[in-house]
Steps between C-alpha positions, in 0.01 A plus 500: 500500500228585259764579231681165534175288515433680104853449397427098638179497287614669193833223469185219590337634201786561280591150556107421412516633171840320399393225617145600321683522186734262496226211509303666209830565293657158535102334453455668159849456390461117523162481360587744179800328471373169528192521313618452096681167611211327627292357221298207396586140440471517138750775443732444782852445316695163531740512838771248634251413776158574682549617835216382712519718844366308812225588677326333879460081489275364733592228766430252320670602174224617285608810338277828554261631239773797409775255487303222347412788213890576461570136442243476241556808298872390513402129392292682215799691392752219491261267295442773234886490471556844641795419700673096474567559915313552829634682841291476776633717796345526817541454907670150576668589815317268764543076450111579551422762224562519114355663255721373210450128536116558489538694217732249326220234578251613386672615151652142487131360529407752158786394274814707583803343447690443847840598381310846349411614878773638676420578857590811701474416847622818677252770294388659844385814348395608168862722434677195606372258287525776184879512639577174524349384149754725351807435742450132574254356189759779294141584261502751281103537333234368753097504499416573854171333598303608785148703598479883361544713843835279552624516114565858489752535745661144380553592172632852641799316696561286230571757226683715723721205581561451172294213441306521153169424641115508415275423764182309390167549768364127676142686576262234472239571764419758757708408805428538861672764676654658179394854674717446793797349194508821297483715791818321646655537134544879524726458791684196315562682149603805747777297674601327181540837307726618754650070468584571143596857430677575874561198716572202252533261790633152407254202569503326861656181287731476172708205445618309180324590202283269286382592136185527471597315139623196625274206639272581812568215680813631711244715686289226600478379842233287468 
């Protein structure tokens, strides 16, 4: 009895350290990997579009501080001619919420063009939305715009999907529960490693694809 209880412990703690491991491995991998791609706005090379990745809206359609950062750093970006087109991708799967339409507001209200936004209304998750700007939008060189903890493992998916892409940080201000954010990141760059290198899972929704290069206004729905 005493013999099989150690064998049961010893595969617990095997399992442990692989498991141990595996986090650390995949969490430096992305960050090293990551980390020469993500610059500042001045240097960031000229891309086909700036991929704006959605973030919470609140009920009444205000965008929150993180997301209202992304929208501004991408508004910054497309006004000092760094890319001639916008893609804002985020959750628009309820009648009730949608992150892309607030986003497209509020860029309409500073001066973007309407037919340079191009909406992605199914960008559930962060490897999704990197997918589907290559597979549906069919982009080749983005600027991905979104806060520092998050950028890393964006900018990881994108290159390994074969997506020539620079990630540019939205960090304006401290935000409030970024602790509980990063901590939740490990787990996320973890699962996308695995998304990227092992898995490659296709997006919950394709469909017909629209160029990121032709006029914006096919993705509207509003």
């Amino acid at each position: 009895m005493k013999n099989k209880i150690k064998r049961i412990l010893m595969v617990i703690m095997v399992i442990a350290l692989i498991g141990t491991a595996a986090i650390f491995f995949s969490d430096f991998r992305v960050r090293s990997e990551s980390k020469k791609y993500i610059v500042n706005p001045k240097d960031v090379p000229e891309a086909e579009a700036i991929l704006v990745l959605g973030a919470y809206v609140k009920p009444n359609g205000e965008l929150c501080d993180m997301l209202e950062d992304r929208v501004a750093v991408g508004i910054d970006l497309y006004k000092n001619n760094k890319a001639k087109k916008m893609l804002f991708s985020g959750d628009h799967g309820q009648v009730n919420y949608d992150e892309v339409n607030a986003m497209k507001q509020v860029a309409e209200k500073k001066g973007v063009k309407k037919e340079d936004i191009f909406l992605d209304h199914a960008g559930f998750s962060t490897y999704e939305s990197i997918y589907r700007a290559k597979e549906i939008f069919k982009a080749k060189k983005i600027i991905i715009v979104t806060q520092q903890y998050h950028l890393m493992r964006a900018v990881y998916i994108a290159r390994h999907l074969g997506l020539d892409a620079y990630g540019v940080s939205s960090d304006k201000r401290n935000y409030r529960g970024i602790d509980k954010y990063k901590t939740r990141e490990i787990a996320a760059r973890v699962k996308d490693y695995f998304n990227v290198n092992l898995i490659k899972p296709k997006p919950k929704y394709l469909g017909d694809t629209i160029p990121v290069s032709g006029n914006g206004i096919v993705t509207h729905d509003k």
